[in-house]
C-alpha positions as CSV (number, residue, x, y, z in Angstrom):
1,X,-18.0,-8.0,5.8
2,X,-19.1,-4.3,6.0
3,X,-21.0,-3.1,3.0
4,X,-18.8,0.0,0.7
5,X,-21.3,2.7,-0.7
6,X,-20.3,3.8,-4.0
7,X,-19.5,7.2,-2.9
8,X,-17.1,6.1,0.0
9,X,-13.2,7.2,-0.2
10,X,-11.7,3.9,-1.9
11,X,-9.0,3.9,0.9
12,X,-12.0,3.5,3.8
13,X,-13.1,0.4,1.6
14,X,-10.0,-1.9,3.1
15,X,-9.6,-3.4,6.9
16,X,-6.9,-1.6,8.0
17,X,-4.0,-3.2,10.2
18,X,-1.7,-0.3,10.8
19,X,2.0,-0.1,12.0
20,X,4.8,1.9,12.7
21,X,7.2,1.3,10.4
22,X,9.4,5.2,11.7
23,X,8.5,7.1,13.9
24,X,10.1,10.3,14.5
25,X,9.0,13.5,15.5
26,X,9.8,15.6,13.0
27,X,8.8,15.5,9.6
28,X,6.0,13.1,10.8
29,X,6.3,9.1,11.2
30,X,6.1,6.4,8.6
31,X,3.6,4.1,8.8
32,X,2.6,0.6,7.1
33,X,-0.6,-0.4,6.1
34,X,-1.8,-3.9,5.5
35,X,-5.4,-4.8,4.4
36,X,-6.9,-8.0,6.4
37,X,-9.1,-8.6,3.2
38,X,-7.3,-8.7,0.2
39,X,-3.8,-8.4,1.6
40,X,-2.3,-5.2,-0.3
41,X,0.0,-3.1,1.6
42,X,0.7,1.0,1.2
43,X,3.4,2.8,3.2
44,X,2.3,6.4,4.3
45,X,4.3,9.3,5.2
46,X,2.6,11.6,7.8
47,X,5.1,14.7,7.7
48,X,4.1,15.4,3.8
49,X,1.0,12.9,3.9
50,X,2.0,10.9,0.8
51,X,0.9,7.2,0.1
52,X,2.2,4.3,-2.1
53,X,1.9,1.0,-2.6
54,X,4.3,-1.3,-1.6
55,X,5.4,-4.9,-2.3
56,X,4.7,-6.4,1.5
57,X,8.3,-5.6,2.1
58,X,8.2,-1.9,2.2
59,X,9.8,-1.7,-1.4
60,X,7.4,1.3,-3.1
61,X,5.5,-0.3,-6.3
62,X,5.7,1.6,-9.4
63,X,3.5,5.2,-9.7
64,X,1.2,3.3,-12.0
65,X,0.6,1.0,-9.7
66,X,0.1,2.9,-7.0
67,X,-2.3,5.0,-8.5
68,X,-4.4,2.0,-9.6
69,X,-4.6,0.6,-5.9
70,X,-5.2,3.4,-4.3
71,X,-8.5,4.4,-6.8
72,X,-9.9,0.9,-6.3
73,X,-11.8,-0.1,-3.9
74,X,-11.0,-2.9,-1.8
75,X,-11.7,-6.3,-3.8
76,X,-12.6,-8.2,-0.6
77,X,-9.8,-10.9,-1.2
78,X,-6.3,-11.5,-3.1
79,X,-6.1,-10.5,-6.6
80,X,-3.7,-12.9,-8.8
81,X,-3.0,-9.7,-10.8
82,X,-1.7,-8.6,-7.8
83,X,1.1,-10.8,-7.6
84,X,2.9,-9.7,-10.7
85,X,1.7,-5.9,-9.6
86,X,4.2,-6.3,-6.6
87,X,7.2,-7.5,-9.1
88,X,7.0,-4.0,-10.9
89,X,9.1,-1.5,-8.3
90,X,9.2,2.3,-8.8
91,X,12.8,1.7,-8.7
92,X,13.8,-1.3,-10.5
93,X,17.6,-2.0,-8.5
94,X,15.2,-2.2,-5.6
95,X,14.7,-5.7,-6.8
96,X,18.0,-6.7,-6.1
97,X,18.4,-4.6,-3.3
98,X,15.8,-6.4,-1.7
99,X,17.0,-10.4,-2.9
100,X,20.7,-9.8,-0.9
C-alpha cells in the first residue's frame, strides 16, 4: 500500500484500473475507472474532461455523490456507506432502466 500525503490530488489517492468504455475520435473517448482498493468506479469524459461517479454499471451516481467521492481520498477498502451511495442515480428512471 503506497502512503497518500495530505496535500496529494484525492483522485491520485486510488489504484487505478482504467478502460475504454467509447472511444471515438472526436469529442474525446469515454473512459471507466475502477479503483483495485476500495472498489468505487467514476466514468470520465476526455473531449470536455468531466468526471462522475458511477454505480459499477456505468449508471452516473447523483451530483452529491459524486462530488463526495471525488473530494475523498481513497479509503483503502469497501465502504458499506457505499452501497446505498450507488442506489441514489443522478437520474432516478435510470434505476429501472438498468433492472430490464
Amino acid at each position: 500500500m503506497r502512503s497518500i500525503s495530505k496535500s496529494e490530488n484525492p483522485w491520485q489517492s486510488h489504484d487505478w484500473k482504467v478502460k475504454t468504455l467509447i472511444s471515438v475520435t472526436r469529442g474525446g473517448s469515454r473512459l471507466g475507472f475502477t479503483c483495485r482498493s476500495c472498489e468505487r468506479t467514476f466514468t470520465h469524459m476526455t473531449g470536455n474532461n468531466q468526471t462522475w461517479a458511477t454505480d459499477g454499471h456505468d449508471v452516473a451516481l447523483a451530483e452529491n455523490i459524486s462530488q463526495r467521492w471525488l473530494s475523498e481520498n481513497c479509503p483503502v477498502s469497501p465502504v458499506t456507506g457505499d452501497v446505498a451511495d450507488r442506489l441514489n442515480f443522478k437520474n432516478p428512471q435510470a434505476e429501472s432502466v438498468r433492472s430490464e
